[in-house]
C-alpha positions in Angstrom: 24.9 6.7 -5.4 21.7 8.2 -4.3 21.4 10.6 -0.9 20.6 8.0 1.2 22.1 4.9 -0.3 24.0 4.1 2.8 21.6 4.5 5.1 19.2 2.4 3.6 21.8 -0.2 3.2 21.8 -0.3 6.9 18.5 -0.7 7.3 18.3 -3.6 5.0 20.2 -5.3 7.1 18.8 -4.2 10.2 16.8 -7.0 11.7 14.8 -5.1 14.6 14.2 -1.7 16.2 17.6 0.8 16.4 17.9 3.8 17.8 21.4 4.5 16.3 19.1 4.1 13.0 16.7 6.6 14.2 18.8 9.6 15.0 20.4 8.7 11.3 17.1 8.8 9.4 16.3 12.5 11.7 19.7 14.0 11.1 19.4 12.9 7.1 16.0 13.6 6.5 15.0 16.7 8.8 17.4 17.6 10.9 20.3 18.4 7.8 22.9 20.9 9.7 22.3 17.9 13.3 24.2 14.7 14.0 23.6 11.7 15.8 25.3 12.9 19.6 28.1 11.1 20.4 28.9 9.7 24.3 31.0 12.7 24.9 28.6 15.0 23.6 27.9 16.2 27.0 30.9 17.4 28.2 31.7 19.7 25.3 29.6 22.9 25.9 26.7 21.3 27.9 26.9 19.6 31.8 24.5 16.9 32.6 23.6 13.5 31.3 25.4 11.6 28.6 23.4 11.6 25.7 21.8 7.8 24.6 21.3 6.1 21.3 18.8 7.8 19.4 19.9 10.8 20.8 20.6 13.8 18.3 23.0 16.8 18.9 22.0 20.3 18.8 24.2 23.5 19.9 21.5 24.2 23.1 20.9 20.6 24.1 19.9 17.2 22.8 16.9 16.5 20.3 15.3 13.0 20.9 14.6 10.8 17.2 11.4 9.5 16.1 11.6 6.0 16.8 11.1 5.9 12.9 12.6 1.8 13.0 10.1 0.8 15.8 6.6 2.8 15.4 4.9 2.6 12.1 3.5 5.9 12.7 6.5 7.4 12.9 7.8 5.5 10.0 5.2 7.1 7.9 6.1 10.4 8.2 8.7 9.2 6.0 6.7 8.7 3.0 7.2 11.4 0.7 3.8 13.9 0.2 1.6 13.3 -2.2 3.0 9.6 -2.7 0.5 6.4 -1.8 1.5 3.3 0.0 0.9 -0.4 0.7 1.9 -2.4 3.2 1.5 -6.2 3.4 2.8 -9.3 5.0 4.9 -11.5 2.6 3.1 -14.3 3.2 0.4 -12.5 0.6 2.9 -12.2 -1.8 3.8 -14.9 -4.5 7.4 -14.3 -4.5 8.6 -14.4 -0.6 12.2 -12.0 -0.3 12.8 -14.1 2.9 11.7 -11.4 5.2 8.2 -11.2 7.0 7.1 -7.2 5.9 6.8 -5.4 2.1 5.7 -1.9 2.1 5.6 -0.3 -1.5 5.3 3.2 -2.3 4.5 4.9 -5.3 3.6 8.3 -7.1 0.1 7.7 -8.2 -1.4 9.0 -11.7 -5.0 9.5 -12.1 -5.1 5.9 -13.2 -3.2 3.8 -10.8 0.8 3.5 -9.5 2.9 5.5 -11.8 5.5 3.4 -13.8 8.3 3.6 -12.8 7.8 5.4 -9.9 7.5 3.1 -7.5 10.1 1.8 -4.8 9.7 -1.3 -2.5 11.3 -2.1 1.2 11.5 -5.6 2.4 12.6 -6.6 6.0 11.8 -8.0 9.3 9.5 -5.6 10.3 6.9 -3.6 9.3 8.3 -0.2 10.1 11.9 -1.0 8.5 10.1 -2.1 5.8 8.3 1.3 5.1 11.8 3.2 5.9 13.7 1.4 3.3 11.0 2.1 0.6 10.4 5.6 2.1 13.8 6.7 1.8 14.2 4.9 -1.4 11.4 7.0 -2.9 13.2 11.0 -1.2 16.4 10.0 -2.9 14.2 9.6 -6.1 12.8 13.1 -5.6 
């Protein structure tokens, strides 16, 4: 089981935007010692509004996630440094998963993609799509 095996499992079956996903993928990937807030969040140590999906708890207040499943800018932040991508519609591809986006990522060599070392991410949108394989390639780190 890899670090972030479950996550990604949930966002291979994701079919759209989710900002339950988001604060996940924040919390997991930058935000280590945070969690996703919880409704009740608010009346712990903190008065005010009830915190929403997407939403990530923090001792002085709530942080608000990338919207990492929606924006493919966002998405990409994902992609680990120094590691290339490609993103493509399926309909390019010869073999056809069933869903409409592919994004690969690999570590490059001076020559081309690095056997071996690259990870793949197919789903029903372009920026699950480069999650899946983003998060595919940190657990490979």
């Amino acid at each position: 089981m890899t670090p972030h095996s479950d996550l990604i499992e949930r966002l291979k079956r994701a079919t759209g935007p989710d900002r339950e996903l988001d604060a996940l993928i924040a919390c997991e990937v930058f935000y280590h010692t945070l969690r996703p807030a919880r409704p009740n969040d608010h009346k712990e140590a903190q008065h005010g509004y009830a915190p929403g999906p997407g939403d990530i708890w923090c001792p002085t207040g709530f942080l608000i996630a990338d919207s990492y499943t929606r924006n493919i800018d966002a998405a990409l932040t994902l992609v680990p440094e120094g590691w290339q991508y490609q993103l493509l519609h399926t309909s390019a591809l010869p073999r056809v998963s069933g869903r409409k986006y592919h994004a690969s990522i690999a570590l490059m060599s001076g020559t081309g993609w690095t056997q071996g070392k690259y990870y793949d991410g197919d789903a029903d949108t372009l920026a699950l799509s480069i999650c899946i394989a983003a998060l595919q390639a940190k657990s490979a780190q």
